[in-house]
Residue, then its C-alpha position, 0 to 999 in steps of 0.5 A: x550436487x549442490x548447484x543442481x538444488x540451488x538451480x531447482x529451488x530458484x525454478x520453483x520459485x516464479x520471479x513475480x513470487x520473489x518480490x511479494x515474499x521479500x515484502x511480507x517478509x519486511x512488513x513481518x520484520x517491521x511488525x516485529x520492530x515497533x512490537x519491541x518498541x511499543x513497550x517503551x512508547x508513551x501511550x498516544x505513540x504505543x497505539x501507533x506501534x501495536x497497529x503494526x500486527x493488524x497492518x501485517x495481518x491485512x496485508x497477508x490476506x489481501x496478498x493470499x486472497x487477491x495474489x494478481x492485484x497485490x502483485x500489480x500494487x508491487x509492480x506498481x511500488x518498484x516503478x514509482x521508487x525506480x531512481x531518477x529524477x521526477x518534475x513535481x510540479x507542471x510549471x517549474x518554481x523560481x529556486x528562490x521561493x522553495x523550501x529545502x531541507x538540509x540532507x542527513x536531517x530528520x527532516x529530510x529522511x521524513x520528506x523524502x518518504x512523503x515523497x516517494x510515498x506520495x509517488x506510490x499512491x499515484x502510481x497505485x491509485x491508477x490500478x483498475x480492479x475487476x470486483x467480484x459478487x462478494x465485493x459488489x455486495x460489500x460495496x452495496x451493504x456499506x451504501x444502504x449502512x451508511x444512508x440508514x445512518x444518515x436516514x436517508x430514503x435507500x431508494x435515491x442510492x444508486x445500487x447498480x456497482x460496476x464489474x471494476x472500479x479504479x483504486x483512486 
């Protein structure tokens, strides 16, 4: 009885549906995480922590209003953090002019994330996303904003939006 409501809860569920949950789920637990923290931050690091709930909050919505793109952005994440390793560089350095940093440090955990975040956004930048009239119409409205604010004639705008544009 029991494995019979396990087998049904995990058909229910689509597999591409598990890692978006588990990762709303960690942005949520990370809200939660600087929320505490931000109470004993000095004032120019607690502006940084209490940006948290609206990170959340936007990713909530991008992922319920464009559930297709998040999941590509997802997939897109898992190949750029697949193990292995990876030229950085098209030419190889002489080891001797490289700069390296001792494991365990701070140092280290910091540039491993700039590197693999760095991995992410390559990796995601190459995503194409088919706009819809409502983004057409945003994309336009911030051009004719932001030529008023330039006082720029809006007939030199070029206002014809193609259907998808690359996320780069």
């Amino acid at each position: 009885m029991v494995t019979m409501l396990a087998v049904r809860r995990a058909v229910r569920t689509p597999a591409l549906a598990r890692p978006m949950c588990s990762f709303l789920t960690k942005v949520k637990s990370m809200e939660e995480q600087s929320t505490k923290m931000a109470a004993t931050l000095p004032a120019g690091l607690k502006e940084i922590a209490e940006s948290g709930t609206g990170i959340s909050a936007e990713l909530h919505k991008f992922a319920s209003e464009r559930p297709e793109l998040f999941k590509e952005v997802l997939a897109k994440i898992a190949e750029a953090d697949k193990p292995g390793v990876r030229a950085t560089v098209a030419v190889a350095k002489d080891p001797s002019a490289c700069k390296y940093t001792e494991e365990g440090t701070m140092v280290h955990d910091m540039m491993m994330r700039v590197a693999a975040a760095d991995r992410r956004m390559k990796l995601v930048s190459e995503l194409e996303v088919t706009l819809t009239a409502a983004d057409k119409e945003a994309i336009k409205q911030a051009q004719l904003a932001k030529a008023a604010e330039l006082k720029m004639d809006p007939k030199f705008l070029d206002l014809d939006i193609p259907s998808t544009m690359k996320l780069s």
